[in-house]
C-alpha positions in Angstrom: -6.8 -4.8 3.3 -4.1 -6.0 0.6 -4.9 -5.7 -3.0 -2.7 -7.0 -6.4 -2.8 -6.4 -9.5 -4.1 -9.4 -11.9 -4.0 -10.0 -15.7 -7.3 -12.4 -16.7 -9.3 -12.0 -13.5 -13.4 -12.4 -14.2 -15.0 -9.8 -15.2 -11.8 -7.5 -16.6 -10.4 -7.9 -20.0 -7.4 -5.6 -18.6 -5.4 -5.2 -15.8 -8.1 -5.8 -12.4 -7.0 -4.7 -9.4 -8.2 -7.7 -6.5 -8.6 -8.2 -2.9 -5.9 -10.8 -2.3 -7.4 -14.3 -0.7 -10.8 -13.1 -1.9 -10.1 -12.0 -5.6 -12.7 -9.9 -5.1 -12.7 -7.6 -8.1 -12.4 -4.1 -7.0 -11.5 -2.5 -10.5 -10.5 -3.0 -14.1 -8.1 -0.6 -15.9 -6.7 -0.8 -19.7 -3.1 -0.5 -18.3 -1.0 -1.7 -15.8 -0.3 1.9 -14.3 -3.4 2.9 -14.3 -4.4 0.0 -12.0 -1.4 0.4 -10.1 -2.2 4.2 -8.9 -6.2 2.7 -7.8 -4.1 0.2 -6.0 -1.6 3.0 -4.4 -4.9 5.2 -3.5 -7.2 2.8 -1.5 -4.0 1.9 0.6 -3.6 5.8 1.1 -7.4 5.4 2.1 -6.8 2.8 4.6 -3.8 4.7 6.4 -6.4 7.1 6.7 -9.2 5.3 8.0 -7.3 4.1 11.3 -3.8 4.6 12.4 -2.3 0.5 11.7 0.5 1.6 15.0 1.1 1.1 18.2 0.9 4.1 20.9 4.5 6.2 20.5 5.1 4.5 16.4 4.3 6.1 13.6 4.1 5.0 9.8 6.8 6.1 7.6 5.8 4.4 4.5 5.3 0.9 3.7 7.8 -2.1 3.9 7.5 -5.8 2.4 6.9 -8.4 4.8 6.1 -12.6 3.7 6.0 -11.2 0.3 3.1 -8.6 1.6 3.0 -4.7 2.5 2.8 -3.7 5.8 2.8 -0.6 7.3 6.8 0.5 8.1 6.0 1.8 12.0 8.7 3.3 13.9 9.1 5.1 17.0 8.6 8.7 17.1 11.4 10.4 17.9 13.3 7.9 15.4 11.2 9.2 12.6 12.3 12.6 13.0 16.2 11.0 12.5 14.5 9.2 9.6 13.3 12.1 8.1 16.7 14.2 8.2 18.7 11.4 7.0 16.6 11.1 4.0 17.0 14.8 3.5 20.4 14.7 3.8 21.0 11.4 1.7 18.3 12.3 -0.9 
């Protein structure tokens, strides 16, 4: 489930932190950080909950997609060559 961060949302003076197409408030924060890290957190919760690819992919982070997050799912011996490039790069 996608969530945003959103300045004058009902119900939140500060930064709220919304199910996108709902608007469904999930929390309020007094700073734009603060409601960034819930926002990080549940989508760490939902990687968790069920594994979003295919059989032989794995997630190696997320990517932008239509201006939305989606999981970043690669093969699995790809992510191992992913993995030591960042090493060696990083």
């Amino acid at each position: 489930m996608p969530w945003k961060v959103k300045q004058g949302a009902a119900g939140c003076k500060g930064y709220a932190v919304v199910k996108e197409g709902t608007n469904e408030l999930v929390g309020c924060h007094d700073s734009e950080t603060k409601a960034k890290a819930q926002m990080r957190a549940l989508y760490a919760s939902e990687v968790e909950k069920a594994n979003p690819c295919w059989d032989g992919y794995e997630m190696v982070g997320w990517k932008n997609k239509g201006g939305k997050k989606v999981p970043n799912c690669v093969p699995k011996s790809t992510k191992k060559l992913f993995t030591f490039a960042r090493r060696k790069n990083g």
